[in-house]
Residue, then its C-alpha position, 0 to 999 in steps of 0.5 A: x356731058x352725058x356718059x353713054x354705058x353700052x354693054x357688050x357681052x363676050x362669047x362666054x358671059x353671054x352664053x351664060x346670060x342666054x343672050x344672043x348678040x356678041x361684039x366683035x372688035x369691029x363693032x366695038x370701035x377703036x379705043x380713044x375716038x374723038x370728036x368735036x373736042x371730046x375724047x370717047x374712052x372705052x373702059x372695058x371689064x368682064x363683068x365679075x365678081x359680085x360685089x365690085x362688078x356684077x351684071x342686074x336683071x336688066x343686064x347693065x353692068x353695076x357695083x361698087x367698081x362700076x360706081x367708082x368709074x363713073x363718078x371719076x368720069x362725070x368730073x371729066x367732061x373732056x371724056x365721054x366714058x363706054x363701058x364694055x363687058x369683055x372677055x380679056x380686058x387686059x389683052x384689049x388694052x395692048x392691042x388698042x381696043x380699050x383705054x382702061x380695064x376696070x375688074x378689081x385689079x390687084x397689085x401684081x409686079x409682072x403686070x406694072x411691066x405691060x400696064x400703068x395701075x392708077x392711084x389706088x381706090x379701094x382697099x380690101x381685106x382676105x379672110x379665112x374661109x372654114x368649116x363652122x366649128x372649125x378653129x379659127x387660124x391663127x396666121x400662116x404658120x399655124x394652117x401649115x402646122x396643122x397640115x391643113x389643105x389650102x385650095x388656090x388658083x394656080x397663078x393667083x396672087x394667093x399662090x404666089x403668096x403660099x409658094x413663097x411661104x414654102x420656100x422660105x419656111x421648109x420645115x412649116x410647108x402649107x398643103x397647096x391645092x392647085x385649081x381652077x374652080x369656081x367660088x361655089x365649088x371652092x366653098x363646097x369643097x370646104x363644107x365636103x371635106x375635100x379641103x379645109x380652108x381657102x383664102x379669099x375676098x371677105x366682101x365676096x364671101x359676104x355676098x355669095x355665101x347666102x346666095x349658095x345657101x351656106x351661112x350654117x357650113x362656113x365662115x370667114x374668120x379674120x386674119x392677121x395684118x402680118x399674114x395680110x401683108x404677106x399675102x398681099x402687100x398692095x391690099x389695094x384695087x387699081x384702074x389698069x391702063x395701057x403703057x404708052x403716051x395716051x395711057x399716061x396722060x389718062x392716067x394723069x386725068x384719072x388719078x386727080x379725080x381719083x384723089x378729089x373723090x377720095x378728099x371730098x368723101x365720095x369714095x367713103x360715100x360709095x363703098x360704105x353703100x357696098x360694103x357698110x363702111x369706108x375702104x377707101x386707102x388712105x390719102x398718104x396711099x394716093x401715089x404711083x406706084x409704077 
């Protein structure tokens, strides 16, 4: 069955493109449409971050995630898969616009209340991001004893995880630096001095370091697998689908497929063309987890 992959760009994506035609709910069409015995599934995303999403110069959407969702999809031939570029996926799939919300989705115990997460089907790695020259990091008690500041995203997962350092180690507090900028401003802030360290994506760092011209001011430096479990304990990427009778059962679908690719080397396959080797989770990882 050939898959049909519209791309349909929100009020703010498409400003920042310089295209002109915006979809409205009505034009998207009601999630789960089906005819002649096949099911339409409108996986919606909202086009970012580079490597996992990323809209090309001929504004398709592509990337490591995009990739995954497709191959899962080609071995379902019950389903004719839409992808749509949206602002608020997540809101989409409550209200019925959308069937599954592809955006490098981490774990987050909040969100298993309102969403099914799918088997898991990458999974990824933080770094500490530094000035060049600076010390590396040995873990979270050293950035704390050396007083340094840790810009975050209020109510990012990283946050979460800083708070709960604070709380528990009261005499080893880390500096937090709430806010909402975006990766260029968060590493500039780096390189000016204004802080000293973010926690973030390796493989994004990767990919938007040369693009900010930055490779001779910072640096991911590696961090440990205690911090990384601290961090983030689901260090994985899930599908996200609506928690209902429908979500369950694509889920179900989904989550075979998931596993095949993973079995049959697919998954290695795709992410080593992104990220120069296999992080896939292990197979033992393959299972619900809400």
């Amino acid at each position: 069955m050939k898959k049909i992959i519209r791309n349909i760009f929100l009020k703010g994506l498409t400003a920042a493109l310089g295209l002109a035609v915006l979809a409205s709910p009505l034009q998207a069409g009601a999630a789960a449409e089906e005819t002649e015995g096949v099911t339409k599934i409108i996986a919606a995303t909202n086009g970012r971050p580079a490597p996992y999403i990323v809209i090309d110069e001929n504004n398709q959407v592509q990337g490591s995630d995009i990739d995954i969702i497709r191959a899962v999809f080609d071995r379902l031939p019950q389903y004719e898969l839409e992808l749509l570029v949206a602002d608020d996926a997540l809101t989409g799939l409550i209200s019925g616009l959308y069937d599954i919300a592809v955006n490098n989705y981490g774990w987050r115990d909040e969100r298993g209340e309102t969403y099914y997460y799918s088997y898991p089907y990458k999974t990824g790695f933080d770094v500490f991001i530094q000035r060049i020259g600076d010390e590396p990091l040995t873990g979270l008690m050293d950035l704390a004893d050396r007083g340094y500041k840790t810009e975050v995203g209020a109510g990012s997962l990283k946050a979460s995880a800083l708070e709960a350092w604070n709380e528990e180690n009261p005499d080893h507090q880390i500096d937090i630096v709430y806010s909402e900028s975006d990766f260029q401003m968060k590493f500039q802030n780096i390189v000016d001095g204004r802080t000293d360290v973010a926690i973030d994506d390796g493989p994004i760092l990767d990919t938007l370091i040369g693009q900010f011209g930055l490779e001779d001011e910072i640096v991911g430096n590696p961090i440990d697998e205690e911090t990384q479990k601290f961090i983030s304990p689901h260090n994985s990427s899930f599908f996200l689908l609506p928690k209902d009778e429908k979500g369950a059962a694509l889920r179900e679908d989904v989550d075979k497929v998931l596993k095949e690719l993973k079995e049959d080397g697919t998954l290695a396959e795709i992410l080593t063309q992104y990220f120069g080797k296999d992080t896939s989770p292990d197979i033992e990882d393959f299972r619900l987890l809400n």
